[in-house]
VMD Tcl script that draws the C-alpha trace (Angstrom):
set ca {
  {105.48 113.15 122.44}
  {106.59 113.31 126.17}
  {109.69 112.08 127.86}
  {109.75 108.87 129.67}
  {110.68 109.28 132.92}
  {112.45 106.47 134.52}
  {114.97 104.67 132.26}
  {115.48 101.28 133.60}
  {117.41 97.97 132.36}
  {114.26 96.59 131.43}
  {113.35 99.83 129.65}
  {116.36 99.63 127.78}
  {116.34 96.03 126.91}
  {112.98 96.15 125.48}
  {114.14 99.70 123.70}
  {116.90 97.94 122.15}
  {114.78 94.75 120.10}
  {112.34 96.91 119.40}
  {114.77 99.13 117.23}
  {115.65 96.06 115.76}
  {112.90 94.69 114.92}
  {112.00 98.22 113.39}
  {115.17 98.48 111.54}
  {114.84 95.03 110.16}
  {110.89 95.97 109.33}
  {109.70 92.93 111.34}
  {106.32 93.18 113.28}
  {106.78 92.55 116.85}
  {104.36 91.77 119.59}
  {104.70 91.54 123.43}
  {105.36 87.83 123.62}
  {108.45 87.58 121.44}
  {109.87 90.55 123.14}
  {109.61 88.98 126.79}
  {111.59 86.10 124.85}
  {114.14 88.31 123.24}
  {114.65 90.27 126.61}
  {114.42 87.16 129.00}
  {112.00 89.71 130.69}
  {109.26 88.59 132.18}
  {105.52 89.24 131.32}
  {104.77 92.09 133.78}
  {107.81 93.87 133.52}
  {107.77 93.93 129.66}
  {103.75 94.84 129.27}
  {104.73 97.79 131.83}
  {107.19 98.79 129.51}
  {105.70 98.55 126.36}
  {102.27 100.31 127.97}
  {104.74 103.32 129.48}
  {106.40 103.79 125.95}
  {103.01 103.73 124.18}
  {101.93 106.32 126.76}
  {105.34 109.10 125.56}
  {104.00 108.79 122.51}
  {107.52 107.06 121.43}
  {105.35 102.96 120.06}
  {101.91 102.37 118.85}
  {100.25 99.21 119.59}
  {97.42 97.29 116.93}
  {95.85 94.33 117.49}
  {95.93 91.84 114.86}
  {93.36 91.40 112.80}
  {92.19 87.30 112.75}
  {89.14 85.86 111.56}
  {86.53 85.01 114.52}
  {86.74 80.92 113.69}
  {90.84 81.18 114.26}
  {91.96 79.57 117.70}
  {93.38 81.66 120.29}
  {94.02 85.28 121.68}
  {94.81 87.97 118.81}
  {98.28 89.79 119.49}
  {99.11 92.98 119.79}
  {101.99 94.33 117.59}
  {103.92 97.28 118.50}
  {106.00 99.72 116.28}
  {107.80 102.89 116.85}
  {106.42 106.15 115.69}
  {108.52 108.70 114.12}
  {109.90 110.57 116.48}
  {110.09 107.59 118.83}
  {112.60 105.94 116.79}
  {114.40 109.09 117.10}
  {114.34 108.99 120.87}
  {115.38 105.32 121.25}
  {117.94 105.02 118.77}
  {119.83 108.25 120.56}
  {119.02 107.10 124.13}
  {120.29 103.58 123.07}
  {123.47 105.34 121.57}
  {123.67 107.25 124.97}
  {123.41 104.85 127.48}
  {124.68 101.36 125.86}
  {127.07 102.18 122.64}
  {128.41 98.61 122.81}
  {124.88 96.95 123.55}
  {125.75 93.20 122.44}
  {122.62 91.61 120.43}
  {120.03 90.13 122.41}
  {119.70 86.10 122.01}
  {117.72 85.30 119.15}
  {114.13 83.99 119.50}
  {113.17 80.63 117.40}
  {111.42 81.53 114.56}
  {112.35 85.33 114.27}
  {115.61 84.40 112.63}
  {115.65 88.24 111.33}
  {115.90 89.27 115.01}
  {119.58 87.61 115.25}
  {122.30 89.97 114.27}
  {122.98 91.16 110.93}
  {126.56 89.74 109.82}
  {129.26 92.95 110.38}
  {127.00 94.34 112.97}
  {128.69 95.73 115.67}
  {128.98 93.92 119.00}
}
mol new
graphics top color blue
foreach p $ca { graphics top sphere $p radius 0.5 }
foreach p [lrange $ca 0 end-1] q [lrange $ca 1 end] { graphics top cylinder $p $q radius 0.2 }
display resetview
């Protein structure tokens, strides 16, 4: 696994529902972390493709059968030692990170009640 080497907002923002998502075992593709970010398109793929190159996410299409409407998704989870990496950078550079707003219809992406804010 290598480093990442420029650690932006956007880098962060994504960093940050992605550990949720992974703490809360939810599956999470690239759309419904542009919505949970407010980020757009571009600047989330370029994130998710730059963590996926460190070695810190893997990315898997979805498997649909060929008769279902519309383009597959791509879900992305954190390897091991990428979780690792995130959770301390997250505990580095935002220890009071308030939760992201929550996206309709990933209810288990709002904050857990007693989480810290």
């Amino acid at each position: 696994m290598t480093g990442i080497e420029r650690i932006t907002q956007p880098t962060l923002d994504v960093l940050e529902v992605l550990l949720r998502a992974h703490e809360e075992k939810v599956p999470i593709n690239g759309w419904a972390v542009m919505k949970e970010t407010g980020r757009a398109g571009p600047t989330v793929y370029k994130v998710l493709d730059r963590l996926e190159d460190a070695g810190w996410i893997t990315g898997e299409w979805e498997e649909r059968p060929p008769d279902q409407p519309g383009p597959r998704r791509r879900f992305y989870r954190f390897t091991g030692e990428g979780a690792t990496a995130a959770h301390a950078l997250i505990a580095r550079r935002r220890p009071a990170a308030l939760p992201a707003r929550p996206v309709p219809g990933f209810a288990s992406l709002t904050p857990r009640p007693g989480a810290a804010s």
